[in-house]
Structures are given as C-alpha cells and as structure tokens.
C-alpha positions, 0 to 999 in steps of 0.5 A: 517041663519043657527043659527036663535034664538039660544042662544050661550054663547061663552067663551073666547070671547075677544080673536081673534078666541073668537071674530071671532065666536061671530061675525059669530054666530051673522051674522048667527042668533044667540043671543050672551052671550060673556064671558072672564075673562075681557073685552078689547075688548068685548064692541066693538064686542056687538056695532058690533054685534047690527049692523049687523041686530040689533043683541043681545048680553049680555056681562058676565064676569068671571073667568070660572075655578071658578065654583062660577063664572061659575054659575053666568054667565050661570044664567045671560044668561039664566035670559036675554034669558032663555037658553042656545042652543050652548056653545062654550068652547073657554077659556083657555091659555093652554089645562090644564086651558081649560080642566077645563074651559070646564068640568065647562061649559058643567057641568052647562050648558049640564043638561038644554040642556038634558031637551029640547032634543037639545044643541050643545057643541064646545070644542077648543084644538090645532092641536098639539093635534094629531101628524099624527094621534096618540095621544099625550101624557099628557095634550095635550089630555086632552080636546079631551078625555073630548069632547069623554066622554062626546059625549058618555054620552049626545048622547041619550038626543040630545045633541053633543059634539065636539071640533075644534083643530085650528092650527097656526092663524095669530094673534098668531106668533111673526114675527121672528117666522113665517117662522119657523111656515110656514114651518110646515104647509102644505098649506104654510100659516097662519090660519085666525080667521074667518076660525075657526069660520066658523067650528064652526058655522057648528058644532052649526048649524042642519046640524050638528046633527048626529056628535058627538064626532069628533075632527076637524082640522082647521090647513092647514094640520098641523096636518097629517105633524108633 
C-alpha cells in the first residue's frame, strides 16, 4: 500500500472529491483525520473507512478560515496519532476562501513536518485556473501561486508542495447545463471523483518525492481547449 502508516488530514472532506480521497487514502494505508466545517456525511465515510481492513479515522470539525479553529483541529490530529504526514487542502467554495484555507493549514501544520524532514502538501484549484497554458487573471491564480511559493520555501527540509486542479465532476453540473459543460471538455465526458483521488494519492505517496511545486490537471483536457 503506497500510504502505509501515513497520517492524512484531508480537509473538505464531506464533499464529493473530499470523500473520495479520504476513501482512497484509507484503501491505500493511510490513517485519516477528516475535517469540514460540518458533518453530512463524514460518519459514514469514518464507518466505511474502518471497514476496509479496520482503518483509522478521526472526524474533527471546523471552520479552516479561522486560525483558532485550524489549531484545534491539527492539535486533535496529532493528540490522537501524533502527526501529521500529508495535508490535503480540499476545503473552500471558491479560490478565495480556499487560498485562505490552505495558507492556515500549511502555516500550522508545514513547521512539524520540516522537523521530521518529510510531509507532503496537496493543494485543490480548478482547471479554470489555466486558460491554454497562461495564467488567469485575479484570484483564480491565487492557490496555484501559494502552492509555487511555498514548493520554494519548504523544498530544502523534504517537504513538497503541490496542487491537483480538477476539472468538471460529475457531481458538480446541473442536467440543463451538461451538454454545455460536455462540449468544453476534450475527452467528452464528465470527471469522476475517484479519478481526482488517485492524483492525489500519487502526490502523497514516495514515488512522488522529487516533484514540488506542479500543478496537475485532472480535467480531460479541459484546460489546453479553453
């Protein structure tokens, strides 16, 4: 299993591509600390999580713009398994909130990651991020420039630092828009959760250890066609 033992506190968790990695991880070794500012769904996903070979999981809730409420979360991870390995920076409605979310996390969580000399950091944008290769203008940008900054910053200590731009899922489009949505996309169809997750896994995982600072699209293309 290519995240056997890690810790991975996965925010954003009770959404689609939040619940999908959290699954993953778990299939994949990893122990789980699954954070959203409210719980839907997330005792189902800890029920399914401790089924599949008696994983691990710690639900903590939170507000992830709020740094009070960032530190309780990362001081409830690591009270229950004494570190944090990988963060998955899924939270945010938007690029805005989740530029604020990610600058919290990395800020409390990167430092004890340094000290050991390994973490892995997974930052979420969209492809619309990237219009053929340039960079889009205001906020849009503004996770994929963080993720550079700090790729840059934390390099020397053994911890990376990327981001996963997903396109168009197929739990995101209203019917009347799909065919609209459809007919930007390359590959002709809808993204799956699942598909985003295994990027992710990738990225947390060793095999991943000499790539920092990269963006990668999971979008059918999406975002070479705009």
């Amino acid at each position: 299993m290519r995240l056997e033992g890690k810790v991975a506190l996965i925010t954003g968790a009770d959404g689609p591509v939040g619940t999908a990695t959290a699954l993953r991880f778990a299939r994949e070794g990893a122990i789980v600390v699954l954070n959203d500012i409210v719980s839907t769904h997330l005792d189902r996903v800890a029920t399914e999580i401790a089924h599949v070979e008696g994983g691990k999981s710690l639900i903590a809730l939170g507000d992830v713009t709020r740094p009070a409420h960032v530190d309780r979360m990362v001081r409830e991870a690591i009270d229950a398994f004494g570190r944090v390995d990988v963060l998955v920076n899924h939270a945010g409605d938007n690029e805005d909130i989740a530029f604020t979310c990610a600058s919290l996390c990395a800020a409390a969580v990167v430092p004890r990651m340094r000290e050991r000399g390994w973490g892995r950091v997974i930052n979420s944008s969209t492809a619309a991020s990237l219009a053929a290769g340039a960079p889009a203008m205001g906020a849009g940008a503004s996770v994929i420039a963080l993720t550079k900054a700090l790729a840059l910053e934390h390099a020397p200590f053994g911890v990376t630092v990327n981001c996963v731009a997903p396109g168009v899922t197929m739990t995101a489009v209203p019917a009347e828009v799909r065919e609209t949505m459809l007919a930007l996309i390359p590959m002709g169809r809808l993204g799956d959760p699942r598909e985003v997750a295994a990027a992710q896994v990738f990225l947390a995982s060793d095999e991943a250890g000499y790539v920092t600072g990269q963006v990668l699209f999971v979008d059918g293309g999406m975002s070479v066609a705009v």
